[in-house]
C-alpha positions as CSV (number, residue, x, y, z in Angstrom):
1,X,0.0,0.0,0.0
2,X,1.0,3.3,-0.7
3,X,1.9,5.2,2.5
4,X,1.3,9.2,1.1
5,X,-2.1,8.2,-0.2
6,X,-5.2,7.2,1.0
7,X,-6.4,3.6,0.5
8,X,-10.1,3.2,-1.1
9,X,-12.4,0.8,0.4
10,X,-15.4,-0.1,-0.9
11,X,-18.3,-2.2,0.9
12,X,-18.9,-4.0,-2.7
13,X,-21.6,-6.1,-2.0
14,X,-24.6,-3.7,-3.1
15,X,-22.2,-0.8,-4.7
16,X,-23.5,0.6,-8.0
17,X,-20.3,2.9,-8.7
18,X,-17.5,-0.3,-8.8
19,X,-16.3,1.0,-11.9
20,X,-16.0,4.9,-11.6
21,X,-13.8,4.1,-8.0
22,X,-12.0,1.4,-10.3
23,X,-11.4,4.8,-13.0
24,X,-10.8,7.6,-10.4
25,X,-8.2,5.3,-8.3
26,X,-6.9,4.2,-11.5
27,X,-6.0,7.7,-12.3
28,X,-4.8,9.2,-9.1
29,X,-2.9,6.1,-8.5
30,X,-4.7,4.7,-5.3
31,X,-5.0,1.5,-4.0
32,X,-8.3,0.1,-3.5
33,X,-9.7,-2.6,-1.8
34,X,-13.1,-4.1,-2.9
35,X,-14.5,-6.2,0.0
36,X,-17.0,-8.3,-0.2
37,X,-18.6,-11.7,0.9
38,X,-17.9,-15.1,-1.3
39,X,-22.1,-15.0,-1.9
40,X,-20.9,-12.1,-4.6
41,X,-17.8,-13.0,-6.6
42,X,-16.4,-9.9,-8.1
43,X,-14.9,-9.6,-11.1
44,X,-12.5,-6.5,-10.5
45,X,-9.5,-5.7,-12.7
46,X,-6.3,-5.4,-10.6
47,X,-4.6,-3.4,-9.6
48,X,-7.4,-3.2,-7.1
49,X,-7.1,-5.8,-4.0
50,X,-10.4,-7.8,-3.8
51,X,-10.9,-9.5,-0.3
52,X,-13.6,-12.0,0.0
53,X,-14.9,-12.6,3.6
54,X,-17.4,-14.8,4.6
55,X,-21.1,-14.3,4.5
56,X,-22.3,-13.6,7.4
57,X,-24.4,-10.3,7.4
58,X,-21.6,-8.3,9.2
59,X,-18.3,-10.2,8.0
60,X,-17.4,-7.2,5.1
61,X,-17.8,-4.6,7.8
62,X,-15.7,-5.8,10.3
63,X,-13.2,-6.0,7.8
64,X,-12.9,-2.9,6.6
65,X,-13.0,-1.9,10.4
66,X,-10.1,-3.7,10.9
67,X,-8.2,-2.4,8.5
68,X,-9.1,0.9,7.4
69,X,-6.6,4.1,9.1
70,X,-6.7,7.1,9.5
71,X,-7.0,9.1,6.2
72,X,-8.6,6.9,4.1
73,X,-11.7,6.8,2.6
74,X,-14.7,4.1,2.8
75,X,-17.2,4.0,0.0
76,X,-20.6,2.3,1.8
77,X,-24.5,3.1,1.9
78,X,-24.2,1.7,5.8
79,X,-24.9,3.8,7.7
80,X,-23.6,1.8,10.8
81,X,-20.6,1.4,9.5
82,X,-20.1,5.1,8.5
83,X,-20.7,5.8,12.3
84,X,-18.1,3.6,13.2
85,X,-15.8,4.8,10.5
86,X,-16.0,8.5,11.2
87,X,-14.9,9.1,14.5
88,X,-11.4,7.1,12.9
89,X,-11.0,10.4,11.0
90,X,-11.3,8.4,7.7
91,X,-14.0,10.1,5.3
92,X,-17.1,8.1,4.4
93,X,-19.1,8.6,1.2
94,X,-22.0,6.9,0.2
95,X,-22.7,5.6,-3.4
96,X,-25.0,8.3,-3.9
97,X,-22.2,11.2,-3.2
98,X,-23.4,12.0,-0.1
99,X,-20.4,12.3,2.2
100,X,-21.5,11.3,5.9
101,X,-20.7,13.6,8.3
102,X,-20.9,12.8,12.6
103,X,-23.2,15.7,13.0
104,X,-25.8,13.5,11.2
105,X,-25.6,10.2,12.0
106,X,-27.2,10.2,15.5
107,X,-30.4,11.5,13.5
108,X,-29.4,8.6,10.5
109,X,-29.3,5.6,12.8
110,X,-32.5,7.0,14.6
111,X,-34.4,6.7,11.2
112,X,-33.1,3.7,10.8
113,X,-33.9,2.0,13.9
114,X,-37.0,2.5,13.1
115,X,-37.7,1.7,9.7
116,X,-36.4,-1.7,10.9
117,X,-38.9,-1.9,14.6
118,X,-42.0,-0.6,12.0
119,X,-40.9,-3.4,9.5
120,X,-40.9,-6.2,12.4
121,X,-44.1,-5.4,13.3
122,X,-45.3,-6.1,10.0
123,X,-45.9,-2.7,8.6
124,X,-44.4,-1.1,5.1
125,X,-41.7,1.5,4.9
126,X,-40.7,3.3,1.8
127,X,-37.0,2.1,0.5
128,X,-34.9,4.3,-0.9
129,X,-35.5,5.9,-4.2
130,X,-34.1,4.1,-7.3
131,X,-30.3,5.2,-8.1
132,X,-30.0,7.5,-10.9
133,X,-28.1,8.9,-13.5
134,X,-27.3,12.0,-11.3
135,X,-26.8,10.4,-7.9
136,X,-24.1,8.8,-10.1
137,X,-22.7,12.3,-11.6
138,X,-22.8,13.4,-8.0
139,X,-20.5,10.6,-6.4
140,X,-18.0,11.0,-9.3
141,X,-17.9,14.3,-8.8
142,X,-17.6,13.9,-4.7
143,X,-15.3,11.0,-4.9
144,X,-12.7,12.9,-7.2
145,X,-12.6,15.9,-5.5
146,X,-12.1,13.6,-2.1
147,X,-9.6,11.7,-4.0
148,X,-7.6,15.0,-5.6
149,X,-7.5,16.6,-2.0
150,X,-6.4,13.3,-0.2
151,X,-3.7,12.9,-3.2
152,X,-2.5,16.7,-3.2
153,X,-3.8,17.8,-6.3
């Protein structure tokens, strides 16, 4: 790993923007590492590190918590692990381009708690909207500016 640049890691399992991280790292020259669990075998060109963990639902996150320092960045749409992540001073951006920020999260994981208590009881909550051509424009544009700050550019 390169020690002046960030590492990239990406929560693969669900992530729609594989190949504009593959592109962007590609061009700034920073490693990246695609984690996933063996349920989703990843086809990712190298120079990019692909770890495979097991599938339990957790197993990719503990990885990445593990292993991720101070600096990097984390590409995921948890966000539990973004909450975990932040406070490491490592930045955390969501497929989407949204880049998580601490101030939010207490309000995030509230939501989110429950969504999941009104779902176990049997009632319907609204998912989130379909991904799109511009939540796509947006993270390339987020992720590149991250990356292009974090490699002095």
């Amino acid at each position: 790993m390169n020690i002046l640049k960030p590492a990239v890691y990406v929560d693969a399992d669900a992530c729609p923007v594989k190949d504009e991280i593959i592109e962007i790292c590609q061009e700034y020259q920073v490693d990246m590492i695609f984690v996933s669990s063996y349920a989703h075998q990843l086809t990712i060109p190298a120079p990019a590190k692909v770890v495979t963990v097991d599938s339990d639902k957790e197993a990719a996150d503990l990885y990445v918590m593990n292993h991720i320092k101070i600096g990097d960045v984390c590409v995921t749409q948890d966000h539990a692990l973004a909450s975990i992540l932040l406070p490491k001073r490592t930045v955390v951006l969501s497929p989407r381009g949204i880049e998580y920020d601490e101030s939010k999260m207490e309000q995030m994981l509230d939501a989110r708690f429950v969504s999941a208590k009104q779902r176990r009881m049997g009632k319907r909550t609204k998912g989130p909207k379909p991904f799109s051509k511009d939540d796509r424009e947006r993270f390339k544009r987020n992720f590149e500016k991250i990356i292009a700050e974090k490699a002095g550019i």
